[in-house]
PAZAPA-4460 file (N, C-alpha, C; in steps of 0.05 Angstrom, whole numbers, plus 32768, in hexadecimal, padded with zeros to 4 digits):
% residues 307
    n_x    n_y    n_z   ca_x   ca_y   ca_z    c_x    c_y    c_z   seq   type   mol
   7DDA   83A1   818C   7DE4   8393   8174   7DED   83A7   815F     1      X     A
   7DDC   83BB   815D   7DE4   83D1   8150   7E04   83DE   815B     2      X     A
   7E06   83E4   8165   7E22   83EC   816A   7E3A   83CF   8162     3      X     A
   7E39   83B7   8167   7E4B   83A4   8166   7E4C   83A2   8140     4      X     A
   7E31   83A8   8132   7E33   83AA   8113   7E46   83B2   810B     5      X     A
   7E50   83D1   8116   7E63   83E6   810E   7E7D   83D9   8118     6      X     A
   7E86   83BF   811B   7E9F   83B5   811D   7EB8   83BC   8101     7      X     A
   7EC4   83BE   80FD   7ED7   83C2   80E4   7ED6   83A0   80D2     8      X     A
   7ED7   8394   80E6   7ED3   8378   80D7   7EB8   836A   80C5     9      X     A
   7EAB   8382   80CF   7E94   837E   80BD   7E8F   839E   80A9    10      X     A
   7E9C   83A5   80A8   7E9C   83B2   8098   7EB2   83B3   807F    11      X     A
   7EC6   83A6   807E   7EE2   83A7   8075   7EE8   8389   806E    12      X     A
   7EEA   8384   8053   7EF2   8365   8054   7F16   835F   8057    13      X     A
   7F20   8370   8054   7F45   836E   805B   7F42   8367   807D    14      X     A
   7F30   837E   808E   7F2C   837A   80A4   7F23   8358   80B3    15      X     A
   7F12   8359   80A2   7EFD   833B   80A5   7F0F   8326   80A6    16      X     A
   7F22   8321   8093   7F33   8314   8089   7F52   830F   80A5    17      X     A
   7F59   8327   80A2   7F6D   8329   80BE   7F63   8319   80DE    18      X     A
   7F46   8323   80DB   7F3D   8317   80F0   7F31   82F9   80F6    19      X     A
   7F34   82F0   80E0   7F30   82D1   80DC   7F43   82CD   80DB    20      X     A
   7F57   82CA   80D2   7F74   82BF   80D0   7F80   82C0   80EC    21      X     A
   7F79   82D8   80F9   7F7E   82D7   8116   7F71   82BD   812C    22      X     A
   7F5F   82BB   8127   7F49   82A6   812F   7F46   828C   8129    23      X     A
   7F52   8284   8117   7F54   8268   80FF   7F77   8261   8105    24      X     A
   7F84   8272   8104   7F9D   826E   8104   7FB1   827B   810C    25      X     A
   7FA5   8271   812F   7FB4   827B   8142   7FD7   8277   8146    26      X     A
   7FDC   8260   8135   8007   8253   8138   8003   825E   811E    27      X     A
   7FF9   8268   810E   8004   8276   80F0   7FF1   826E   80D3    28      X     A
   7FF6   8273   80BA   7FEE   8261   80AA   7FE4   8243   80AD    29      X     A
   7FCF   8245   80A9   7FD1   821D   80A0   7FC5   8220   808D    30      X     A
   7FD1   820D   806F   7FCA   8208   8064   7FAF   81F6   805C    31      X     A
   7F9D   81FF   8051   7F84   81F5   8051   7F81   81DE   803D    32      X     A
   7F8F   81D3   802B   7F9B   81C0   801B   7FA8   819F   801D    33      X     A
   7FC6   81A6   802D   7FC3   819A   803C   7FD3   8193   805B    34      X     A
   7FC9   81B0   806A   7FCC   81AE   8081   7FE3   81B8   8098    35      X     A
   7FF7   81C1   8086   800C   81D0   8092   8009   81E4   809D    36      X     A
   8021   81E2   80AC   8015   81F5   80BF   802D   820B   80BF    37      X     A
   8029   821B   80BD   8042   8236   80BC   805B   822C   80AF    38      X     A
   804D   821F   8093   8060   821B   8082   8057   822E   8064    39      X     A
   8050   8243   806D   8042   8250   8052   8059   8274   8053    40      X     A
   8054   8281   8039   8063   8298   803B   804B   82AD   8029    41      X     A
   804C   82BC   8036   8032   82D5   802A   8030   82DA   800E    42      X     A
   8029   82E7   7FFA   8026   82E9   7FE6   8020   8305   7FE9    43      X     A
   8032   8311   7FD9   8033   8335   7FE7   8020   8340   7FCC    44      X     A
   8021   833B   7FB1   8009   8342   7F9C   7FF3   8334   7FA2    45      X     A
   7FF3   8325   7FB4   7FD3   8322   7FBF   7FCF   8318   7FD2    46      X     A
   7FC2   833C   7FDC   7FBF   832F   8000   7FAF   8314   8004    47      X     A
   7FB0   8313   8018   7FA1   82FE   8024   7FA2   82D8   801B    48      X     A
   7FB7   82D8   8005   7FB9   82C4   7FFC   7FD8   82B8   8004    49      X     A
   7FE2   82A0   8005   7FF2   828D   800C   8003   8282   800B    50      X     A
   801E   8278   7FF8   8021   8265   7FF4   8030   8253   8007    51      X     A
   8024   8240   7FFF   802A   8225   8014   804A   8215   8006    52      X     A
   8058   8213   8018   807A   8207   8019   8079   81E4   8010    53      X     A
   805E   81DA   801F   805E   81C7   8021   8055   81B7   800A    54      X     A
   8036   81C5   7FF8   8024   81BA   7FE2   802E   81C8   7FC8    55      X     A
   8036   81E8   7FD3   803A   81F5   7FBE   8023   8204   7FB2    56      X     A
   8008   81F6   7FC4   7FF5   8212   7FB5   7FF1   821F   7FCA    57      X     A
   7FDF   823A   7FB8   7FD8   8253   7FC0   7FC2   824D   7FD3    58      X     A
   7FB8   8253   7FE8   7FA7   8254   7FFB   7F9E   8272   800F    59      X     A
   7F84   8272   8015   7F81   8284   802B   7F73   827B   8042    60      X     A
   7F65   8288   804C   7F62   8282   806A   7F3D   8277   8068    61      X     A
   7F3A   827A   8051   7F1E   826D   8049   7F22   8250   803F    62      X     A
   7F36   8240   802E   7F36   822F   8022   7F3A   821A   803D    63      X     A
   7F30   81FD   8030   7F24   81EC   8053   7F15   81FA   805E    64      X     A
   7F01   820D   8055   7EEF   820F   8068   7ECE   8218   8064    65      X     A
   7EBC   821D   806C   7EA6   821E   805E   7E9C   8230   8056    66      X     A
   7EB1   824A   804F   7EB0   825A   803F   7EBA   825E   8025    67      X     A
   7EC9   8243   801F   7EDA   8239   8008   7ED3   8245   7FF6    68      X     A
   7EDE   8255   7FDB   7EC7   824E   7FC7   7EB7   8268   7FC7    69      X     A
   7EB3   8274   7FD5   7EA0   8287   7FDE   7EA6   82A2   7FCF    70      X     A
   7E98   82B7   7FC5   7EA1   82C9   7FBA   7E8C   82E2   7FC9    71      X     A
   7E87   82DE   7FE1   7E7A   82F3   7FED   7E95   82ED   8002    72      X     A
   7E8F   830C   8001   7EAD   8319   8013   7EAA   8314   8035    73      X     A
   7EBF   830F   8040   7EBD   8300   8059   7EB5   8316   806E    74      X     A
   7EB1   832D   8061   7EA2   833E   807C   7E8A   8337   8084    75      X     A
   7E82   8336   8063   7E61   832B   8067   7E5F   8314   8075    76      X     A
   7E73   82FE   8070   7E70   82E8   807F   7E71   82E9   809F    77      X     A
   7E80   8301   80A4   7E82   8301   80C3   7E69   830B   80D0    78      X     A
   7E5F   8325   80C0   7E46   8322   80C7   7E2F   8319   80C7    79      X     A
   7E29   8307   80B1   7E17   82F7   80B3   7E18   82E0   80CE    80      X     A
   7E2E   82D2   80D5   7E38   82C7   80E8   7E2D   82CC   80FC    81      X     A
   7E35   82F3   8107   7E2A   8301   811F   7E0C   8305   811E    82      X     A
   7DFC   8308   8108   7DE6   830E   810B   7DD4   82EC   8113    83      X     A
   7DD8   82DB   8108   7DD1   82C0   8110   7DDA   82B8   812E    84      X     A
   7DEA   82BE   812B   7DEF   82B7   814D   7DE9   82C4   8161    85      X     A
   7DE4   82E5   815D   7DD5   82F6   8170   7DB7   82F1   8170    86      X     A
   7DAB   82EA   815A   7D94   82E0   815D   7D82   82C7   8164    87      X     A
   7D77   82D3   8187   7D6A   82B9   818B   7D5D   82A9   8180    88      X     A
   7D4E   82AE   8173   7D38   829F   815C   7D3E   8297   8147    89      X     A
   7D55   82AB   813A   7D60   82A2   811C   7D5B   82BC   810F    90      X     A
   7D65   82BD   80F4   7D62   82D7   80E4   7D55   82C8   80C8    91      X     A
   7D4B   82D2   80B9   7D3B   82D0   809D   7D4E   82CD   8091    92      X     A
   7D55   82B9   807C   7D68   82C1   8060   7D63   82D2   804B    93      X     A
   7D46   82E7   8055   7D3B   82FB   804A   7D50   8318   8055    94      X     A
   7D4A   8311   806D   7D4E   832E   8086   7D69   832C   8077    95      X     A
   7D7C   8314   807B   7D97   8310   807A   7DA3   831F   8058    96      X     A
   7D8E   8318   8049   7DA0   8328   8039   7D98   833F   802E    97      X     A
   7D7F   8348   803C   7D79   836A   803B   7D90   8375   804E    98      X     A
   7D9C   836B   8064   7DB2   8377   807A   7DCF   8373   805F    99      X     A
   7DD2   835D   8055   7DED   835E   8044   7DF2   8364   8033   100      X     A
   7DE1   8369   8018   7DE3   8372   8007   7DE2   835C   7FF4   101      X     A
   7DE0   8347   7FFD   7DE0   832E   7FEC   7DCD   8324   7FE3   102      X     A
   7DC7   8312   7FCC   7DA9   8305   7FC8   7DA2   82FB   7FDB   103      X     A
   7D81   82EC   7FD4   7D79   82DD   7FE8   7D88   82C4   7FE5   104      X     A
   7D8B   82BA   7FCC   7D94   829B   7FCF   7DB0   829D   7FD8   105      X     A
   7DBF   82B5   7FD5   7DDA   82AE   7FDF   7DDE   82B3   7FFF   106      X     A
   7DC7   82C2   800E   7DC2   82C1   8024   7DB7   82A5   8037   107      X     A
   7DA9   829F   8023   7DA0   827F   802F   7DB9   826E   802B   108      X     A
   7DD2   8267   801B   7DDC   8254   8016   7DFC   825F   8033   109      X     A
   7DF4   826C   8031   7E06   8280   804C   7DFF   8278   8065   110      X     A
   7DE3   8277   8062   7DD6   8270   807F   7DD7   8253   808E   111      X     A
   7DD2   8245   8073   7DD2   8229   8077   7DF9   8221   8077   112      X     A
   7E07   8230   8071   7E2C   822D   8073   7E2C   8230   8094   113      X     A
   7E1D   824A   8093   7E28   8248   80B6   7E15   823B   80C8   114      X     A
   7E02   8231   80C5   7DEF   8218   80D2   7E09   8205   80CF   115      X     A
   7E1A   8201   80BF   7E2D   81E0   80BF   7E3C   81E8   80D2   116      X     A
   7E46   8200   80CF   7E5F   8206   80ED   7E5C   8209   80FE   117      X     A
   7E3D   8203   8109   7E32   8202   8122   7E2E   81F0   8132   118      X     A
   7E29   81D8   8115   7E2C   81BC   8120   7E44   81B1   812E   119      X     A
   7E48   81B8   8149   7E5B   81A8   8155   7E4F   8185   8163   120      X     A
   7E44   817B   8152   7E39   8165   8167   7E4D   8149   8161   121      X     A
   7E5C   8149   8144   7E6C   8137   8143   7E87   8136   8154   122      X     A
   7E89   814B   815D   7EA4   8148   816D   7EA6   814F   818F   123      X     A
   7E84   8153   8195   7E88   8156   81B4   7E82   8136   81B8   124      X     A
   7E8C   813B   81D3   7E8D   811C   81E7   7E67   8125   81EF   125      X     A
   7E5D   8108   8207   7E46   8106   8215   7E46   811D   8224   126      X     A
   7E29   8120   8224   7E27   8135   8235   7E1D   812F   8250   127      X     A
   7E15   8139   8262   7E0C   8132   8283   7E23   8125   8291   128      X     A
   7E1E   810B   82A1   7E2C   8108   82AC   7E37   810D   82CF   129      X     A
   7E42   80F4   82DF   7E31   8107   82FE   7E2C   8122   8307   130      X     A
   7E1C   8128   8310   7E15   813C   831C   7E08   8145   830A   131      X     A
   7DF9   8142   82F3   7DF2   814C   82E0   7DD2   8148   82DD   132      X     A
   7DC2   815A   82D3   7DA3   8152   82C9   7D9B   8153   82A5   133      X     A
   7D8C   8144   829F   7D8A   8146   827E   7D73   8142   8280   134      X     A
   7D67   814D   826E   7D46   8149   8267   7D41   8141   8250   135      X     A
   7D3B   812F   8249   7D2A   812D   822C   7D12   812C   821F   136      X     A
   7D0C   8134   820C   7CF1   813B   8205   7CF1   8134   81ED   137      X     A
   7CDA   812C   81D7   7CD5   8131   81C0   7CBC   8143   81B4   138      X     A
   7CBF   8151   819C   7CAB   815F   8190   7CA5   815B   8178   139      X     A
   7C8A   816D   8169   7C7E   8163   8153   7C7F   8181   8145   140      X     A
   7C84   8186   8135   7C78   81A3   8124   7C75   8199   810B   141      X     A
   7C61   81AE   80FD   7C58   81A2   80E0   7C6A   81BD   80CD   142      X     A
   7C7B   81B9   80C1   7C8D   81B7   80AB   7C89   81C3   8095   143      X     A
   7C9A   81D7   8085   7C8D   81D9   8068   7C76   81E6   806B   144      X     A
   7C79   81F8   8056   7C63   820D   804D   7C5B   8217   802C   145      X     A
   7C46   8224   8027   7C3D   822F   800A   7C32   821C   8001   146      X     A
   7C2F   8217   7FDE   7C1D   820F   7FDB   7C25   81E3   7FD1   147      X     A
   7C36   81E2   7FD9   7C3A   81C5   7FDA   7C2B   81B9   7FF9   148      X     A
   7C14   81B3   7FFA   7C0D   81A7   8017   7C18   8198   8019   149      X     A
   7C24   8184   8006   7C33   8161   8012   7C49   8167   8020   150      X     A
   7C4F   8187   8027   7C71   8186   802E   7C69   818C   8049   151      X     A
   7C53   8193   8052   7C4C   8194   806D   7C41   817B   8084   152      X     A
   7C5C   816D   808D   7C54   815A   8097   7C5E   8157   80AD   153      X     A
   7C5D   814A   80C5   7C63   8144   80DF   7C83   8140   80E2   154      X     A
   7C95   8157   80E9   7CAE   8153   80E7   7CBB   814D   8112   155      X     A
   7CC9   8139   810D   7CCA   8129   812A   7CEC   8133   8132   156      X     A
   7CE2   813A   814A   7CFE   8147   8159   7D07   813B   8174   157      X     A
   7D1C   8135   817E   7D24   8129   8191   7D3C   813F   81A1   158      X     A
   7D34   814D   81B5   7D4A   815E   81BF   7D52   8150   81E2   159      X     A
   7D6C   8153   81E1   7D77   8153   8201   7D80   8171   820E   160      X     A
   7D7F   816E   8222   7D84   8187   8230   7D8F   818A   8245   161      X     A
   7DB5   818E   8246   7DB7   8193   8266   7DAE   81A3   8272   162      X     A
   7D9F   81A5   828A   7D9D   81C2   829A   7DB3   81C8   82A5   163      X     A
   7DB4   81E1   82A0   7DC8   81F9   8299   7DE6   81EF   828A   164      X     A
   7DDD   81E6   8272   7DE8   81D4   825B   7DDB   81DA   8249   165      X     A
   7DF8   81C5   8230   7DE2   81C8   8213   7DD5   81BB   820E   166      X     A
   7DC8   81BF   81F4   7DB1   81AF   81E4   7DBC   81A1   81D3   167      X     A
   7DAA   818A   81D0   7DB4   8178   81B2   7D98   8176   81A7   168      X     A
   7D95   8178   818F   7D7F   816D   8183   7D80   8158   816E   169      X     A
   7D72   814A   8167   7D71   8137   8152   7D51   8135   813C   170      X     A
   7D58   8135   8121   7D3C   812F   8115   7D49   811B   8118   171      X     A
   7D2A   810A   8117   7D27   80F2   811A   7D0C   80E4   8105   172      X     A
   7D0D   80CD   80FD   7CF5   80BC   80EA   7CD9   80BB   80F7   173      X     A
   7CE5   80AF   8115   7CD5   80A9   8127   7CDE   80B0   8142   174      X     A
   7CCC   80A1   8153   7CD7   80AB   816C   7CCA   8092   8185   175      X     A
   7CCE   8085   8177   7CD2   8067   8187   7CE4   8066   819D   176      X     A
   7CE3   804E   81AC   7CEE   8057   81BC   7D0E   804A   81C3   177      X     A
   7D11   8036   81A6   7D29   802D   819D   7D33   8043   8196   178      X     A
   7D27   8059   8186   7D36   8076   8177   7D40   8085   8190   179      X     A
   7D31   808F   819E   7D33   809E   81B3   7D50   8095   81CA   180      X     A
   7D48   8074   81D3   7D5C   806E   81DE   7D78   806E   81D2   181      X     A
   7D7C   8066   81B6   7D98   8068   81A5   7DA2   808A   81AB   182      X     A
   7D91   8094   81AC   7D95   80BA   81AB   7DA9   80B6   81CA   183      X     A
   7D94   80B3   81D9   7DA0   80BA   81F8   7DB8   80B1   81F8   184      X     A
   7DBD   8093   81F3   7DD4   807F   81FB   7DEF   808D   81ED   185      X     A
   7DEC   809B   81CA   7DFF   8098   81BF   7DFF   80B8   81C9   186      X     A
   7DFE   80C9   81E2   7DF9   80E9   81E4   7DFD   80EE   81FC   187      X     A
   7DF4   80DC   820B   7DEA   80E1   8230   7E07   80CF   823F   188      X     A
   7E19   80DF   8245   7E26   80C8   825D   7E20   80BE   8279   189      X     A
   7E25   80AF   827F   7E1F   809B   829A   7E1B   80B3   82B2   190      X     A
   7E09   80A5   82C7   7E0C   80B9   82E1   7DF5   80CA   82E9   191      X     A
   7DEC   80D8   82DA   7DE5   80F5   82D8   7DBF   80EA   82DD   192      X     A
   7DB8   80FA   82DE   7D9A   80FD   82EA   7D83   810B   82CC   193      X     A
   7D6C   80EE   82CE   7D61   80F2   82B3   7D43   80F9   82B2   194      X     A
   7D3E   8109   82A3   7D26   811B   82A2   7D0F   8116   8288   195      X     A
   7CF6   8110   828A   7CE5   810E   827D   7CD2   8111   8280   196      X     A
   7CBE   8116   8273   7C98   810D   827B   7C93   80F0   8273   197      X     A
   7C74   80ED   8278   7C73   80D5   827C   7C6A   80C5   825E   198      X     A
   7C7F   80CF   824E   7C74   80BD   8234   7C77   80A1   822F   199      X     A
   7C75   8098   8227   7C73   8079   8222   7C93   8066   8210   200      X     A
   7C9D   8082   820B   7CB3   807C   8200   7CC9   807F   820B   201      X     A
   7CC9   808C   8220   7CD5   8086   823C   7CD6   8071   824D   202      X     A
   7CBE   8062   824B   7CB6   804C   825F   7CD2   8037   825D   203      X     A
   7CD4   8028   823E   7CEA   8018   8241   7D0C   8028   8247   204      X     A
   7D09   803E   8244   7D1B   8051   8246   7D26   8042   8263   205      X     A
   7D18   8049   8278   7D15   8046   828F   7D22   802B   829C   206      X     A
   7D14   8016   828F   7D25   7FF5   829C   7D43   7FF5   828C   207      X     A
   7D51   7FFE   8285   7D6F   8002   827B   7D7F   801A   8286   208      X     A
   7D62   8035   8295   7D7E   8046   829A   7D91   8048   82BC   209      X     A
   7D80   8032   82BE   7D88   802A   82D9   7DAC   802C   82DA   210      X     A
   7DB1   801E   82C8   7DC6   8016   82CF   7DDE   8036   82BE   211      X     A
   7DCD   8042   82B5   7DDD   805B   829E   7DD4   8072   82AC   212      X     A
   7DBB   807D   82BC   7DBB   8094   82CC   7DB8   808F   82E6   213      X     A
   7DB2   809F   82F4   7DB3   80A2   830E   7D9D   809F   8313   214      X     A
   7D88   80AA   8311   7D6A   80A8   830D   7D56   80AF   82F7   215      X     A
   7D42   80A9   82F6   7D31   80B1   82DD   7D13   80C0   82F1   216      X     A
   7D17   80D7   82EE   7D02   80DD   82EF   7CE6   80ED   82D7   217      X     A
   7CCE   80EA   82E2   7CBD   80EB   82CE   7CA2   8101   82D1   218      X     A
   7C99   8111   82C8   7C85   8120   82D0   7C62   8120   82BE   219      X     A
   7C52   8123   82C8   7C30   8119   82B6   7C2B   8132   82A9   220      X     A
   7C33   8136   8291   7C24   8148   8283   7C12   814D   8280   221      X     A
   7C07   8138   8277   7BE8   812C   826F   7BD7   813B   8282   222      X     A
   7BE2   8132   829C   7BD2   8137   82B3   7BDB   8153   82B8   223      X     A
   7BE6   8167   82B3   7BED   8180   82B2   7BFE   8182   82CC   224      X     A
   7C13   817C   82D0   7C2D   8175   82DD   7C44   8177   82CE   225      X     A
   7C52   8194   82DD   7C60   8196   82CB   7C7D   8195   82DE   226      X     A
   7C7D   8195   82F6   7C8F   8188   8308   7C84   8184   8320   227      X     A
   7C95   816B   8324   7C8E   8159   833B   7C89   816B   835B   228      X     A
   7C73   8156   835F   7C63   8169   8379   7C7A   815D   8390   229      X     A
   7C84   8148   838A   7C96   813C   83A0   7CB6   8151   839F   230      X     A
   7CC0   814F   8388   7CD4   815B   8382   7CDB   8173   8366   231      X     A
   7CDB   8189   8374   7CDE   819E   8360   7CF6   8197   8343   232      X     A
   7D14   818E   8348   7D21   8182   832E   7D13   816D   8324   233      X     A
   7CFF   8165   8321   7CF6   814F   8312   7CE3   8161   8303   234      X     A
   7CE3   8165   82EF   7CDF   8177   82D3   7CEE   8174   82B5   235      X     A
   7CE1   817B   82A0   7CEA   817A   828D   7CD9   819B   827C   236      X     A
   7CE4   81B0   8286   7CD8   81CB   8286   7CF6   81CE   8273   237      X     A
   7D0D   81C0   8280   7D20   81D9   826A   7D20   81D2   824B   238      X     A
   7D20   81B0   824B   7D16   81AE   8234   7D00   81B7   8222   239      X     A
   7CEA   81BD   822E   7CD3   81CC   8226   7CDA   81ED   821F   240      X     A
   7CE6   81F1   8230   7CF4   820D   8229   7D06   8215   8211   241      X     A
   7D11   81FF   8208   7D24   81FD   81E7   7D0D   81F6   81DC   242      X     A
   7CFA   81E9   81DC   7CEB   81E9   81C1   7CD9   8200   81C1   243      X     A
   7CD1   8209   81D3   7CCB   8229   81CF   7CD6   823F   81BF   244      X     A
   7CEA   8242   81CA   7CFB   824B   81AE   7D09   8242   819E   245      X     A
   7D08   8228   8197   7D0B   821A   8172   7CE6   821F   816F   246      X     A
   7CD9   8220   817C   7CC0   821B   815F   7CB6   823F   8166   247      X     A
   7CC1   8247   8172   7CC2   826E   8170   7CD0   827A   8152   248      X     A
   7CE7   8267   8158   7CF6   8269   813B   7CF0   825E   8122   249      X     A
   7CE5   8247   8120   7CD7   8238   810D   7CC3   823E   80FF   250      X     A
   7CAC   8251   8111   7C90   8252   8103   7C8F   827B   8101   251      X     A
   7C9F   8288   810F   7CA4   82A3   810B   7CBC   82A7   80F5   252      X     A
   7CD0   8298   80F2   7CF0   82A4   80EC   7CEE   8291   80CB   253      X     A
   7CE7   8274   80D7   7CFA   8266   80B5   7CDB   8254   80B5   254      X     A
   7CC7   8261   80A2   7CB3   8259   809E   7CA5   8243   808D   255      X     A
   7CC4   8240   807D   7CC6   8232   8065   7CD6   8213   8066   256      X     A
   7CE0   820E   8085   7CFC   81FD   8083   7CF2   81DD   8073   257      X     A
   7CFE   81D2   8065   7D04   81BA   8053   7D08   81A5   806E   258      X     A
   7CF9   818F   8068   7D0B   817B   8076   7D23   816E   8076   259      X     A
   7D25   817D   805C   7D50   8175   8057   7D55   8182   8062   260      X     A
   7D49   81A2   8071   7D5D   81B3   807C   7D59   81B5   8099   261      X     A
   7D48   81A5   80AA   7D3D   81A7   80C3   7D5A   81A0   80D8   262      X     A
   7D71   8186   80D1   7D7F   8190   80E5   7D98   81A2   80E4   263      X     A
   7D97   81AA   80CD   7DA3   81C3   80CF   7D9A   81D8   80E3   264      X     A
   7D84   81E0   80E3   7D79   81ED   80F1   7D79   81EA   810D   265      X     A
   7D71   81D3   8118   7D72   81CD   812A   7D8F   81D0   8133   266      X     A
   7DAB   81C6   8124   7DC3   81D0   812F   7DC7   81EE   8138   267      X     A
   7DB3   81FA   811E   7DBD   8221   8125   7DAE   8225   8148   268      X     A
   7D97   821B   8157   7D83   821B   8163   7D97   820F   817C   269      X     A
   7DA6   81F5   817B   7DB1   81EE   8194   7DCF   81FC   819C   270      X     A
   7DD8   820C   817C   7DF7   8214   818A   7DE9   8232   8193   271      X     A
   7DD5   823F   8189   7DD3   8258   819D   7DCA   8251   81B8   272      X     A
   7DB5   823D   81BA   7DAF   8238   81DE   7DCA   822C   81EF   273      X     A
   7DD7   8219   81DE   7DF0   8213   81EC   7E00   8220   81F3   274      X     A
   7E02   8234   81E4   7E1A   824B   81F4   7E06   8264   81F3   275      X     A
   7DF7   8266   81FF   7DE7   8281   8203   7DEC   828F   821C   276      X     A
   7E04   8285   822D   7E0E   8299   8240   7E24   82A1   823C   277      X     A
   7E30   829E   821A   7E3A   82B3   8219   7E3A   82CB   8205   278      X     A
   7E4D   82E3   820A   7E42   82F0   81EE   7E3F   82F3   81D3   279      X     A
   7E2B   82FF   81C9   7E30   82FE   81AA   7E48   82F2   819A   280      X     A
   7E58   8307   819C   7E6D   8303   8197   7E83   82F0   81A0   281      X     A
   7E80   82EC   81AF   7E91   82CD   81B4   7E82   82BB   81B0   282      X     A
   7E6A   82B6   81A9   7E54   82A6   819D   7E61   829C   817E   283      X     A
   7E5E   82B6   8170   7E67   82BD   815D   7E79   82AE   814E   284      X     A
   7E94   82BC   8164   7EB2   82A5   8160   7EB1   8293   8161   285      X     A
   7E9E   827F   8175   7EAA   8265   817A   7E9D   8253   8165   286      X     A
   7E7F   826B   8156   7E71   825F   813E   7E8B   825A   8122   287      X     A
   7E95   8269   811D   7EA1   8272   810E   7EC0   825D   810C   288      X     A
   7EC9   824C   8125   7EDD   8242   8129   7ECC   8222   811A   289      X     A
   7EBD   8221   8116   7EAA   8209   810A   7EAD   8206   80EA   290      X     A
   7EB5   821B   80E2   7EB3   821A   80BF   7EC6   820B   80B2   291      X     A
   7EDD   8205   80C8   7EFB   81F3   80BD   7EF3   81D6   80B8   292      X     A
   7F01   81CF   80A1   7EF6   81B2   809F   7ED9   81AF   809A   293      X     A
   7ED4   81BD   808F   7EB4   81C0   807E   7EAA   81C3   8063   294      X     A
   7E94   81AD   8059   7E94   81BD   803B   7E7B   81B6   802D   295      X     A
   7E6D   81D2   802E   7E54   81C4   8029   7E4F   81DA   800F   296      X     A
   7E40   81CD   7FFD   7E3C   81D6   7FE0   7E20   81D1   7FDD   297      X     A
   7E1D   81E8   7FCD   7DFB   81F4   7FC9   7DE8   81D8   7FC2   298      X     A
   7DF1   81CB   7FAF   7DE6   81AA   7FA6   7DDD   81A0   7FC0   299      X     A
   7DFE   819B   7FD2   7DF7   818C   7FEA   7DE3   8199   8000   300      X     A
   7DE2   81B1   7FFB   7DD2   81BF   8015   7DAF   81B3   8008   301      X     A
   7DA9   81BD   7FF4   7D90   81BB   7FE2   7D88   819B   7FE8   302      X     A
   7DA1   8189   7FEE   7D9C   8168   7FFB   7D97   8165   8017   303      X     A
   7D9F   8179   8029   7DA0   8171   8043   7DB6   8162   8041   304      X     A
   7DC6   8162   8038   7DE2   815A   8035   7DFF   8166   8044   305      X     A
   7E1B   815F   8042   7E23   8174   804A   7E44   8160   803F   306      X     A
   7E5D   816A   8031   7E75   8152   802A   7E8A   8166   803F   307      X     A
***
C-alpha cells in the first residue's frame, strides 16, 4: 500500500483533478448543473473550471457530485477513497486524518461522503438467480459506546450473500419474518438455491419459496451443525464469514457508530466484500464512479439522512 500512496494523484491536486475528469467524463465535459454534455469551453484563468454553452454557469468536475462544496483538495479525496477501500476492516476517522492532514470532523464527514458512493444498492437489479446459491442470515451487536449507556442497544442486521458474489445488508427494526421475507423477495431473483439455519424465521420463509427458489436448504446450529452431514452445499458459513468481518470492523475499527450511521457502514462493509477480487485500485475507481448524482450535507449525515 505504501508504494501505491506515492501515486502523483495523491499527491498533486491539478493531478487529482486531471484524473477524475478522465474517469467521470469519459465523451468530455458534462455539465454538473444541468447535464450537458461536451457543451462546455475551458476557462484558461482558472484551471479546472468550465463554462457551460448550454446554462451558462461555471462548473467543475466536482459540482453534481459528492464532493460538491468541498474545500479539501481532491488529492486528499483520492486518497482517502484508496485508503478505505484497501482496508479490510475500515480505517478510523482518527487514523484518516492523522494520514491527511485534515481534522477529525472533516475526516469523518469525508468518510461518511464516501460510505454514500458505495452505496450501489438502488440501482443494481436481483441478485442469484439459476444456477446460483444465497445464504441468508441475521445478526445482533450491541451499538454505541462512552458514557451514554441508553445508546447501547441491540442493533438488528439482515445480510444476503451470493457465494462467490456480493453482499447486501440491511438494518432492520426487527426481524420477523414478514421483514426478512420483504428483504429476500424485493433482492433475491427466482431459480437459484437457498441457504439458512434453522431459525424460526425461515420456517414461513419456506412454504412460499417453493415456487421463487429452487430449493431451501437448512442447517442445526443449535445442535452444532454447521453443514449438512447429507450434503456439503447446504451451509450458511459464507454468510457467517461477512459478519466476521463487519463485527471485526465494528468493535476494533468504528467503536463509536450511531444508529443513524449503521447503514452507512454496512454499505462501506458490502462494496469491499463485493468486489474483493479485485484490486485496490480498481476498487478504488469503481468507488469513486458512485459520487455523481450525490449530495449529502453534514446536517444530513448527523441525521442518517442523505438529499
Amino acid at each position: 500500500m505504501t508504494a501505491e500512496l506515492q501515486n502523483p494523484i495523491f499527491q498533486d491536486a491539478d493531478k487529482a483533478r486531471s484524473w477524475l475528469e478522465s474517469h467521470l467524463w469519459a465523451e468530455g465535459p458534462v455539465c454538473g448543473y444541468c447535464g450537458a454534455v461536451t457543451e462546455a469551453t475551458a476557462i484558461s484563468t482558472r484551471p479546472g473550471y468550465y463554462q457551460c454553452n448550454a446554462c451558462r454557469k461555471q462548473f467543475t468536475v466536482m459540482v453534481g457530485t459528492l464532493f460538491e462544496r468541498s474545500h479539501v483538495p481532491l488529492n486528499k479525496w483520492l486518497m482517502a477513497a484508496f485508503l478505505l477501500c484497501a482496508s479490510k476492516k475500515g480505517i478510523s476517522a482518527h487514523q484518516m486524518h492523522r494520514m491527511l492532514g485534515v481534522t477529525y470532523k472533516t475526516a469523518w464527514f469525508m468518510m461518511h461522503r464516501l460510505r454514500e458512493a458505495m452505496n450501489d444498492k438502488a440501482g443494481a437489479g436481483p441478485m442469484g438467480g439459476p444456477g446460483t446459491t444465497i445464504e441468508a442470515d441475521e445478526t445482533y451487536f450491541m451499538g454505541g459506546a462512552g458514557p451514554n449507556k441508553g445508546a447501547r442497544r441491540q442493533r438488528k442486521i439482515v445480510t444476503l450473500v451470493e457465494r462467490g458474489g456480493a453482499s447486501r445488508s440491511f438494518k432492520v427494526e426487527d426481524t420477523t419474518a414478514k421483514t426478512v421475507r420483504r428483504i429476500i423477495q424485493a433482492n433475491v431473483a427466482k431459480g437459484g438455491a437457498f441457504m439458512t439455519d434453522e431459525s424460526g424465521i425461515y420456517t414461513g420463509i419456506g412454504s412460499w419459496s417453493a415456487g421463487h427458489f429452487k430449493s431451501h436448504g437448512k442447517t442445526m446450529h443449535s445442535a452444532g451443525q454447521y453443514v449438512s452431514y447429507d450434503d456439503p452445499n447446504i451451509h450458511s458459513n459464507t454468510v457467517e464469514g461477512f459478519f466476521s468481518i463487519f463485527k471485526r470492523g465494528m468493535k476494533g475499527i468504528y467503536q463509536h457508530c450511531g444508529e443513524q450511521h449503521l447503514q452507512r457502514y454496512l454499505n462501506e462493509f458490502d462494496f469491499r466484500y463485493s468486489n474483493r477480487k479485485i484490486e485496490d485500485k480498481d476498487r478504488t475507481e469503481l468507488a469513486l464512479k458512485g459520487i455523481v448524482g450525490k449530495r449529502l450535507t453534514y446536517r444530513r449525515t448527523n441525521l442518517g439522512t442523505n438529499v
